[in-house]
C-alpha positions, 0 to 999 in steps of 0.5 A, a space after each residue: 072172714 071168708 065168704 064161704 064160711 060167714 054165709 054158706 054160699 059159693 062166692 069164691 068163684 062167682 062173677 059178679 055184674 053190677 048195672 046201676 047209674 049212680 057211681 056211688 052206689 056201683 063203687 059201693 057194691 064194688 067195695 063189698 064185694 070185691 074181696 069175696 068173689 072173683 070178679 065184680 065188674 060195673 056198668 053204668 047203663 043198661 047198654 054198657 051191660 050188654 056190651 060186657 054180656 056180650 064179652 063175659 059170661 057173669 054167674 050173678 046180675 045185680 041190677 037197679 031198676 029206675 034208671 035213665 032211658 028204660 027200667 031194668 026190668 025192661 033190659 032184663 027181660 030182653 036179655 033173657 030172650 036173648 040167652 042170659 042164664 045168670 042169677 038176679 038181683 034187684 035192687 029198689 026202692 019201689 017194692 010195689 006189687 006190680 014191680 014184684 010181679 014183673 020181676 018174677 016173670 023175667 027170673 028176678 031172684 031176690 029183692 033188695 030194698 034200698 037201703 041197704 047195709 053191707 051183711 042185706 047184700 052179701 047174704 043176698 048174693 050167697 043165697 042166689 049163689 047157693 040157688 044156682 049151684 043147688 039147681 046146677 047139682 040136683 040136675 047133674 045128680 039125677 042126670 048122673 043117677 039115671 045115666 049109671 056112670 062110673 060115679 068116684 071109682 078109681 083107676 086101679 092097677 099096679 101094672 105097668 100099662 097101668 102105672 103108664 096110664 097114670 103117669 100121663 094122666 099125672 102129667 096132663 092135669 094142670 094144663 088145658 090141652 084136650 085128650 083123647 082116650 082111645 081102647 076097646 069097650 070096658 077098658 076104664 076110659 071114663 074112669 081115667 078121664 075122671 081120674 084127670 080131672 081129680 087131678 087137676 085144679 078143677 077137681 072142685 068144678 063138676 064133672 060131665 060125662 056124656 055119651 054120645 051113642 046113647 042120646 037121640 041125635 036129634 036131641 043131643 045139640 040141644 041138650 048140650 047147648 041149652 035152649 031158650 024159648 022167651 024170658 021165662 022158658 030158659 034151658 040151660 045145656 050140659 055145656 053150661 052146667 059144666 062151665 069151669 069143669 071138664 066135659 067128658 065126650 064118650 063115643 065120639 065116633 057116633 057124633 051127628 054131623 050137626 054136633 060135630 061142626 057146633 063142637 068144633 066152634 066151641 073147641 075153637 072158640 071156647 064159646 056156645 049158643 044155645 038154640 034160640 038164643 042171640 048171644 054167645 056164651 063164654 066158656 071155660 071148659 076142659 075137654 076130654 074126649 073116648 072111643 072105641 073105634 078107629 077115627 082115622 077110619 071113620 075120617 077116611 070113610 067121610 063120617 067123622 070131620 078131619 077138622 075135629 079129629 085133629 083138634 080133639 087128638 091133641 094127646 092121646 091116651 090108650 086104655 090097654 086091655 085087660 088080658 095086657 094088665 092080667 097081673 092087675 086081675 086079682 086086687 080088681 077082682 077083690 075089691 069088686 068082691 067087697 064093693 058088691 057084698 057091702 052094697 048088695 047085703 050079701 057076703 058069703 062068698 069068698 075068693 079061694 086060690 082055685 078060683 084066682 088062678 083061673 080068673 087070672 088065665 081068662 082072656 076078658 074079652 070085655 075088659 074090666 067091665 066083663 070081670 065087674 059084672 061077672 062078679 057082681 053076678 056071682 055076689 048075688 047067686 052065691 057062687 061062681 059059674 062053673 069055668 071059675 069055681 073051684 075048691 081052693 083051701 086058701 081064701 080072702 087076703 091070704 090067697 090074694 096076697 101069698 107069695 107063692 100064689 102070686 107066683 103060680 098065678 104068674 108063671 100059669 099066664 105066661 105059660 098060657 101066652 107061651 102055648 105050653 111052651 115051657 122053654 119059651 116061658 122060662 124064657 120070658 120069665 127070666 128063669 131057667 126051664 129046671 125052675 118051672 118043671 120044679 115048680 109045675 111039678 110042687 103044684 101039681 102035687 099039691 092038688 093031689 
């Protein structure tokens, strides 16, 4: 039976370190474990486990305590203070008070009293895995609530920037390299760097969106990098809360130095130190990086290192803009239409033919962002403002999908891109100039 579905933890995944002296009981632990989790490694002594703590990043320490040379209470808590984040298990057979209370002092998560049978341990083992991935969620929830992010919005649009878009981001998903997406403000880079994590084989592992602008600079390392200030005082950084994720770097261009040289250690060596800590951490990390500024510039103007340009513009992905992907308006446009009206409570306004057309022919200098947030303002005051009102007598699926207003929207956009030009729209259009004085002629009559 899967560890999963017996005992409701995340054992799949985890890592697992097992310190005791006794070969028997290492091999024992190894045994029952082994076809639940990941990885189990042994060590038969306490400096055999920092020397692989130095080389792996574990998720769970199970841990003796009477063993040759000192306890391992006593290696447990110089450990923390050197950095070690994982969860532990003691297993004993002196469960005094004073062990117990130690125990907890240096982050000890559960008790096992020898002996012990093989169900004592695996449910052990689940419930501090369960703790760890609980902890790990609620932080990047509430980080997630309080930072407004895209949250599981999709990357919307049949045009063909749009189906460019996704065929790379289809492309990308399973391999490691770092991307770089790169547009103006609003133009959906954070979706579609989750829409490359979806895709890919750590769609299961969190997300980590972090805005680079938005946190003070002297706090941004630490809240990437985790803190450690004694056994008890362990911080860990959005860098370890993503591990076996993706990280997700928007505004890059607003890095401080002191990130931007800590970055590109971990770029390199797929490895982090939290401040105070004396050890390295292992990572396993995706990175995808956004901006909405020239990096080659901000380079040559000496405020963004060469070296993490070049390792960070590895593959680059250019969100277009919104007036570039205009044929994609309409469905954004109904479907922030129903998002707002079921999550506000408020549902009496329609989208009519009128108003479609005009917000077809507007330029968006704000992307996707401006026609969201136009939207949800007009959800809320009942109407459109006065520039996209209109009086249109078709309404809802109808005048999103008819035909002929499809078209008319269409050929109006080209006609506003060609400055009125009806022979040049014709010709961009592919049709003759007699078809668009037919058809302008029909519309116009049609108002009337």
């Amino acid at each position: 039976m899967n560890g999963r579905d017996e005992y409701g933890g995340r054992l799949s995944g985890a890592s697992i370190l097992v310190v005791d002296d006794e070969p028997g009981m290492r091999n024992f632990l190894t045994k029952i474990l082994g076809p639940h989790v990941k990885l189990v490694e042994q060590a038969a002594s306490p400096a055999e486990a920092t020397r692989r703590l130095d080389e792996t990043h574990y998720d769970l320490v199970i841990l003796d305590n009477i063993m040759p040379g000192r306890t391992g209470l006593d290696w447990l808590d110089e450990q923390r203070r050197k950095g070690l984040f994982a969860e532990t298990i003691l297993i004993t057979a002196y469960a005094d008070l004073d062990t117990a209370i130690a125990a907890l002092r240096v982050g000890v998560g559960d008790f096992v009293l020898k002996p012990f049978r093989a169900n004592q341990i695996l449910g052990a083992v689940a419930r501090a895995l369960d703790r760890r991935s609980l902890r790990r969620d609620n932080t990047l929830l509430r980080r997630e609530l309080h930072a407004g992010g895209a949250g599981a919005g999709k990357l919307l649009g049949k045009s063909e920037p749009m189906v460019a878009v996704r065929d790379m981001l289809e492309k990308l998903a399973p391999l490691p390299t770092p991307v770089l997406f790169t547009g103006a403000s609003g133009t959906g880079k954070e979706l579609a760097a989750r829409q490359l994590h979806r895709l890919s084989d750590r769609a299961e592992k969190p997300f980590v969106a972090v805005n680079c602008a938005a946190i003070a600079p002297g706090r941004i390392v630490p809240e990437l990098f985790g803190t450690v200030d004694g056994p008890d005082k362990l911080t860990p950084g959005l860098l370890l809360l993503a591990d076996g994720g993706t990280l997700f770097l928007d505004e890059v261009a607003q890095m401080p130095e002191p990130l931007q040289a800590a970055m590109l250690r971990v770029l390199e060596d797929q490895r982090l130190r939290p401040e105070g800590a004396a050890r390295e951490i292992p990572l396993d990390l995706r990175f995808l990086f956004a901006t909405n500024a020239d990096l080659k510039a901000e380079v040559a103007a000496g405020r963004f290192r060469a070296d993490l340009y070049h390792r960070i513009n590895v593959m680059q992905i250019e969100m277009p803009p919104l007036r570039d992907r205009s044929e994609d308006i309409v469905e954004l446009a109904a479907l922030f239409l129903s998002q707002f009206q079921a999550s506000l409570g408020m549902r009496g306004l329609k989208l009519n033919d009128e108003t479609l057309l005009k917000l077809r022919r507007y330029d968006w200098p704000g992307n996707v962002r401006e026609l969201r947030n136009l939207i949800e303002r007009s959800v809320i005051l009942g109407a459109f403002p006065e520039e996209f009102a209109g009086a249109g007598k078709v309404t809802g699926v109808q005048a999103v999908e008819n035909l002929d207003l499809v078209m008319q929207r269409h050929m109006m956009h080209i006609l506003d891109l060609s400055g009125g030009n009806r022979a040049e729209a014709a010709r961009r259009l592919g049709v003759s100039r007699k078809t668009i004085d037919r058809k302008m002629a029909l519309w116009s009559d049609e108002d009337l």
